[in-house]
C-alpha positions as CSV (number, residue, x, y, z in Angstrom):
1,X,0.0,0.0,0.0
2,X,2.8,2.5,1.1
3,X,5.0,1.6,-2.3
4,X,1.4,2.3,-4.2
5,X,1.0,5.8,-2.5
6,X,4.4,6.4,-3.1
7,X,4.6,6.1,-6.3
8,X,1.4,8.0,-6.6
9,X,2.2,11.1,-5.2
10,X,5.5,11.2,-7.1
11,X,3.6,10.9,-10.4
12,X,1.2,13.0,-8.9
13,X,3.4,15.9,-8.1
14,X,4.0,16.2,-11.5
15,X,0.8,17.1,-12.7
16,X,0.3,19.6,-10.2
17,X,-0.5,23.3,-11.7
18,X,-1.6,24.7,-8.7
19,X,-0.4,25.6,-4.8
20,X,-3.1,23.1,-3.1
21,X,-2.9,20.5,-5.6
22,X,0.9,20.2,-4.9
23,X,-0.1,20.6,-1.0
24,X,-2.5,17.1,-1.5
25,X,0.4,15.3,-3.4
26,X,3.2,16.3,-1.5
27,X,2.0,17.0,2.3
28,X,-0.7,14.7,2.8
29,X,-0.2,11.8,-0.1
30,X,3.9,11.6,0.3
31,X,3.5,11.8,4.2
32,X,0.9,9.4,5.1
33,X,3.0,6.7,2.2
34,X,6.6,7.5,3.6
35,X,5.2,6.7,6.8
36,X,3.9,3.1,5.8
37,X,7.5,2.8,3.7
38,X,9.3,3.6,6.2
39,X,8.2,2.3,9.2
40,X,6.7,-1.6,8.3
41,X,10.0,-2.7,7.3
42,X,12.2,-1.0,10.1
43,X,9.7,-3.4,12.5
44,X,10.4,-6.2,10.5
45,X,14.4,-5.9,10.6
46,X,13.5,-5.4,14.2
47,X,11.9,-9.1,14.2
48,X,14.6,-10.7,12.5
49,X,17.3,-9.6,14.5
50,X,16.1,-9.7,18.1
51,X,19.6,-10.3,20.0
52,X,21.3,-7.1,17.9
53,X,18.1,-5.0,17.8
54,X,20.2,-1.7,18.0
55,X,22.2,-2.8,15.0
56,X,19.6,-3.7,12.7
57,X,18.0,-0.3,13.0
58,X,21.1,2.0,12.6
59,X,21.5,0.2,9.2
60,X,18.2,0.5,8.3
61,X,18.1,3.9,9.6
62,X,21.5,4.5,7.7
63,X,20.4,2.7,4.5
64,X,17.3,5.1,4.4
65,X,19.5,8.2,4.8
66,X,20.9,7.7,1.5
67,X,17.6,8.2,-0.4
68,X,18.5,12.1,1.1
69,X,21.1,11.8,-1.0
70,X,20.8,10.4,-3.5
71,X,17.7,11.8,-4.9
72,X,18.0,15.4,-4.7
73,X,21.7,14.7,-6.6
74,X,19.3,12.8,-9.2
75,X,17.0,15.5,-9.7
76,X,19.4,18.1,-10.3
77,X,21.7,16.2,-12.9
78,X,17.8,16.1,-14.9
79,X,17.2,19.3,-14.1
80,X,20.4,21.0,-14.7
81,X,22.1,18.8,-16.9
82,X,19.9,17.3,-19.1
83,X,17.3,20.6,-18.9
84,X,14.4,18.1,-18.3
85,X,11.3,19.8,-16.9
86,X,10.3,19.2,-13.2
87,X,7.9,17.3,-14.5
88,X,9.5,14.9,-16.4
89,X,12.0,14.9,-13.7
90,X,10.0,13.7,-11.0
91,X,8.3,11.0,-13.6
92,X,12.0,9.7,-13.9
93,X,12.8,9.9,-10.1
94,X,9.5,7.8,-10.1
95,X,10.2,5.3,-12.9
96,X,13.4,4.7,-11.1
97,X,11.8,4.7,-7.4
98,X,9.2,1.7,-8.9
99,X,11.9,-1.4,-9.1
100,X,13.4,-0.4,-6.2
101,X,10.1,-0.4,-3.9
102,X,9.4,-3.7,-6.2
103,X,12.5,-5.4,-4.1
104,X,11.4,-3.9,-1.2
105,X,8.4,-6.0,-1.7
106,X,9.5,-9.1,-2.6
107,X,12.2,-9.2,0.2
108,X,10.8,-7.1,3.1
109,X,9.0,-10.5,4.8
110,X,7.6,-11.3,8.6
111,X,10.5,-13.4,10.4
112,X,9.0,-16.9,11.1
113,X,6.7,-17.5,13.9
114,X,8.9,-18.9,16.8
115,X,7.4,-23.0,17.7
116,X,5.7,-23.3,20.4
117,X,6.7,-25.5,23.1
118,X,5.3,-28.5,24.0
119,X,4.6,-28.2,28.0
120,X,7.2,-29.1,30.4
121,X,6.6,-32.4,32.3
122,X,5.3,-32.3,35.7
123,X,8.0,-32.6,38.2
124,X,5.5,-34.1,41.3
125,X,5.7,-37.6,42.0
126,X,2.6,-39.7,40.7
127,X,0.8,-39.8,44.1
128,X,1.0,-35.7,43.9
129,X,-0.3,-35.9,40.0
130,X,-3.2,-37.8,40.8
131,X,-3.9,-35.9,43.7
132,X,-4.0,-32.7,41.8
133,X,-5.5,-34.4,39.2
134,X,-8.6,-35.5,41.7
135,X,-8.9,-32.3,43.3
136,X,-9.5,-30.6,40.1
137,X,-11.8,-32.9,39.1
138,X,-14.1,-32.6,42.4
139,X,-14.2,-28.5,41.5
């Protein structure tokens, strides 16, 4: 859902022609998708890695930090370089923002359920079982 809105408000943002329209793709759209990108799969890398919680979340923290990067540098080689519109150029940041949220995905998966335990065997001795056993049965 969050990789659909994404990609929607991107796509979105370039066909805006006026100050509220840009508002809706941008503030409310962009927001309320980063927000399912962002955070789902930082609780799953949570799940997976239970014993180096702290770890797992600097890197994914880290590894989203680059997207402040790398984008803006993206959009001003089209928009500088290559004298794209903002238009276009947010319709290629999008077109190259699809495969990527595309492996997100496909890999970005709930850890396996942990088995459950079969209960541990009573300690008591068998005249204690059965008299457990009897008083529960007389209430």
């Amino acid at each position: 859902m969050g990789s659909l809105g994404l990609l929607a408000a991107v796509f979105a943002t370039s066909l805006c022609e006026t100050y509220w329209q840009l508002l809706l793709a941008q503030g409310v759209l962009l927001g309320a998708a980063m927000s399912l990108v962002f955070c789902t799969p930082l609780g799953v890398v949570m799940r997976h890695m239970p014993h180096h919680r702290g770890l797992a979340v600097g890197l994914a923290i880290g590894g989203a930090s680059v997207g402040g990067v790398v984008w803006p540098v993206m959009l001003q080689r089209l928009l500088e370089y290559h004298e794209l519109s903002f238009a276009w150029s947010l319709r290629a940041t999008g077109l190259a923002l699809a495969p990527l949220l595309a492996m997100v995905y496909f890999t970005v998966v709930e850890p396996p359920s942990p088995r459950s335990t079969p209960p541990a065997p009573s300690v008591d001795s068998p005249s204690e079982a059965e008299e457990k056993g009897k008083e529960e049965v007389e209430q």
